[in-house]
C-alpha positions in Angstrom: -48.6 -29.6 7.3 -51.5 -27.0 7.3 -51.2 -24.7 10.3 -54.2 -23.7 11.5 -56.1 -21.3 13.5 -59.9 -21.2 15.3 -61.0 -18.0 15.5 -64.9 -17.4 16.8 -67.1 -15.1 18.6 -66.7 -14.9 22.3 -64.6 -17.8 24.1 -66.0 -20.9 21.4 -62.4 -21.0 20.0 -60.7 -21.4 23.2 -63.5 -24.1 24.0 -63.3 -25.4 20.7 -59.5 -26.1 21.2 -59.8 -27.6 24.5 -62.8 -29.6 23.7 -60.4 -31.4 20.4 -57.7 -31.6 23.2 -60.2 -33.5 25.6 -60.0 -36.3 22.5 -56.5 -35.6 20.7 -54.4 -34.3 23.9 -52.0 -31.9 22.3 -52.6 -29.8 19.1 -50.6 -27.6 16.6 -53.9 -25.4 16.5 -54.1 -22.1 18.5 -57.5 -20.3 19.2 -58.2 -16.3 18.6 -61.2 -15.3 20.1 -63.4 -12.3 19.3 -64.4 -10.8 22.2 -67.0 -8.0 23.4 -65.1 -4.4 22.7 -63.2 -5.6 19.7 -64.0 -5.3 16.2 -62.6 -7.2 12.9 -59.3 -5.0 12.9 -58.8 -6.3 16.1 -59.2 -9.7 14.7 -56.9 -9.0 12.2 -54.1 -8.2 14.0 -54.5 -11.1 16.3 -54.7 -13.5 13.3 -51.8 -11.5 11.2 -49.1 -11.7 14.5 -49.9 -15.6 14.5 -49.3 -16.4 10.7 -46.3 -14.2 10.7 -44.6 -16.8 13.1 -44.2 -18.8 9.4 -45.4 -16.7 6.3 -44.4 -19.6 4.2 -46.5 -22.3 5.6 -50.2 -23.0 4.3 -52.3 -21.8 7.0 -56.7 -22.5 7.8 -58.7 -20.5 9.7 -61.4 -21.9 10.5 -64.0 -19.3 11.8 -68.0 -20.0 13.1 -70.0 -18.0 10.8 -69.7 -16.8 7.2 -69.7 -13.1 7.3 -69.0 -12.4 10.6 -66.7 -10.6 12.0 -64.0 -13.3 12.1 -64.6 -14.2 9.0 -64.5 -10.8 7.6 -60.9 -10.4 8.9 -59.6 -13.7 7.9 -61.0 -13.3 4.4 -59.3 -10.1 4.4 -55.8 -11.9 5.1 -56.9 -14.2 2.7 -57.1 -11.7 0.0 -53.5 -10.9 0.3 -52.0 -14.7 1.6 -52.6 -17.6 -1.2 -51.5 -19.6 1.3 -54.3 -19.0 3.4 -57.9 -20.6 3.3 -60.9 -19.7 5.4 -63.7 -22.0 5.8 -66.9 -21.4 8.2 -69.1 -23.8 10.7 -66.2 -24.2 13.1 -67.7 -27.5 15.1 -66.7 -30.0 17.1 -66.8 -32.5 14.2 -65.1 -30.1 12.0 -62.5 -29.0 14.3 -62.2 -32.6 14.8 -61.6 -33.6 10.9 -59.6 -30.9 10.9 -56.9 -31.5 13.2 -57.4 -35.0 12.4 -56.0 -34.6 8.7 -54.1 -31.7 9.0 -50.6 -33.1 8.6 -51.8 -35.5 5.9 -53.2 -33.2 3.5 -52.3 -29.6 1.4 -54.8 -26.8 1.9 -57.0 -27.5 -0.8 -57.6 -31.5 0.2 -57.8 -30.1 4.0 -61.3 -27.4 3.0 -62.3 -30.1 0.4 -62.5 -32.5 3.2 -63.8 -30.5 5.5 -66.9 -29.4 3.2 -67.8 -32.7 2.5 -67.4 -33.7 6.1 -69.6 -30.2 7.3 -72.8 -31.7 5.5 -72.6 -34.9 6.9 -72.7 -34.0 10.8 -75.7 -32.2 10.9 -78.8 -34.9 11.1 -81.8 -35.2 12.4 -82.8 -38.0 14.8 -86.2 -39.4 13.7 -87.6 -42.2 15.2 -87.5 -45.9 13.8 -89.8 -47.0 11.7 -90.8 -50.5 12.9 -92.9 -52.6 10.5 -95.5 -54.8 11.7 -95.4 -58.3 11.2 -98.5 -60.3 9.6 -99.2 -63.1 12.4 
């Protein structure tokens, strides 16, 4: 089992979490939000009291931008933790896939997935294109 973690700016993990509740009732993932005030050590210490709870266990954070400040402190964790994977564009669909697969798969299957999955959710919706019949 991957453990894993949301972690985003403002209440989007918290939403996030109880959004993939709203279609998979109870989940083994925990939201850490980034809120105004706070900055990525902040973060850190939010994310580093959760993983502690099981050091041994593979854990995913799955943050909503690359670079931010969520992402800067889970990549920092990351540095230090093999265990630990970070992987951007927290969305429903991913959070989704996610939790969906996260007992069935290591770490590296789970952000493997989850990449793959990440370029197939965003689309554009074009119109038909209706050919014309000869009468």
């Amino acid at each position: 089992m991957v453990n894993a973690l949301f972690c985003a700016h403002g209440k989007l993990a918290s939403a996030m979490l109880e959004s993939v509740q709203m279609v998979y009732g109870t989940t083994s993932v925990q939201a850490v939000e980034f809120v105004p005030g706070e900055n990525a050590s902040d973060i850190v210490a939010k994310l580093e009291q959760l993983i502690s709870l099981n050091r041994e266990a593979e854990w995913l954070i799955a943050v909503d931008l690359q670079c931010g400040s969520p992402w800067n402190a889970a990549a920092s964790l990351a540095m230090h933790n093999a265990r630990l994977r970070v992987i951007s564009g927290l969305s429903l669909p991913l959070a989704l896939e996610l939790v969906d697969n996260q007992n069935s798969m290591n770490i590296d299957e789970l952000c493997n997935h989850l990449t793959k999955i990440a370029l197939q959710t965003c689309v554009v919706w074009q119109p038909l294109e209706i050919a014309e019949e000869d009468f």
